[in-house]
C-alpha positions in Angstrom: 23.2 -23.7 -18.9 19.7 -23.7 -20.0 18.4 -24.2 -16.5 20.3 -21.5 -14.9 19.1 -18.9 -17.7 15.4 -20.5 -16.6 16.4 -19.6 -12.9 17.7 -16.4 -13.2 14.7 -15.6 -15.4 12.6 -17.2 -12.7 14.1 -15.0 -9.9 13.7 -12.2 -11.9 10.1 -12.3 -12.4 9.4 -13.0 -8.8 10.9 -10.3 -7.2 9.2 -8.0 -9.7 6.5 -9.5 -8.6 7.2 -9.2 -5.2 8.6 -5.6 -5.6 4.6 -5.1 -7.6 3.0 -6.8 -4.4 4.3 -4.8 -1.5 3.5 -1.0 -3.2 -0.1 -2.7 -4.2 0.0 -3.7 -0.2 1.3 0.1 1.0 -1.1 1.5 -1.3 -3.4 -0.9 -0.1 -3.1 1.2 3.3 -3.1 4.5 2.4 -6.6 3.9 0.5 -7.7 2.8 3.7 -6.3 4.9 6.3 -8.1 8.0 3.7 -11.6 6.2 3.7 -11.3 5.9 7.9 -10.0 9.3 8.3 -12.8 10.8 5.8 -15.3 8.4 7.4 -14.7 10.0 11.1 -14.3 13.2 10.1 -17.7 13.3 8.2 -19.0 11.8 11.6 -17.2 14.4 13.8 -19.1 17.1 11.5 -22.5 15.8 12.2 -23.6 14.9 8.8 -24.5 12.0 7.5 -23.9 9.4 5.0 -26.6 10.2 2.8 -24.4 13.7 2.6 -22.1 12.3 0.2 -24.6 11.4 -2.1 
């Protein structure tokens, strides 16, 4: 009995960990796909890096 309450507690904590994983991943992406899209547009505008600063 023990060992099943250990494995469901154990399945438990990996799919929250899973679940916490794949938003960290898509979110991940979206951080990235802003930083490109800022990135090209400050290109397309002809300024430079130093401009952010």
């Amino acid at each position: 009995m023990l060992l099943l309450i250990l494995l469901a507690l154990l399945a438990i904590v990996l799919f929250g960990v899973g679940f916490a994983i794949k938003w960290l991943f898509i979110l991940a992406v979206i951080v990235a796909l802003v930083f490109v899209i800022s990135f090209f547009m400050g290109a397309a505008g002809g300024r430079t890096r130093g401009a952010w600063w």
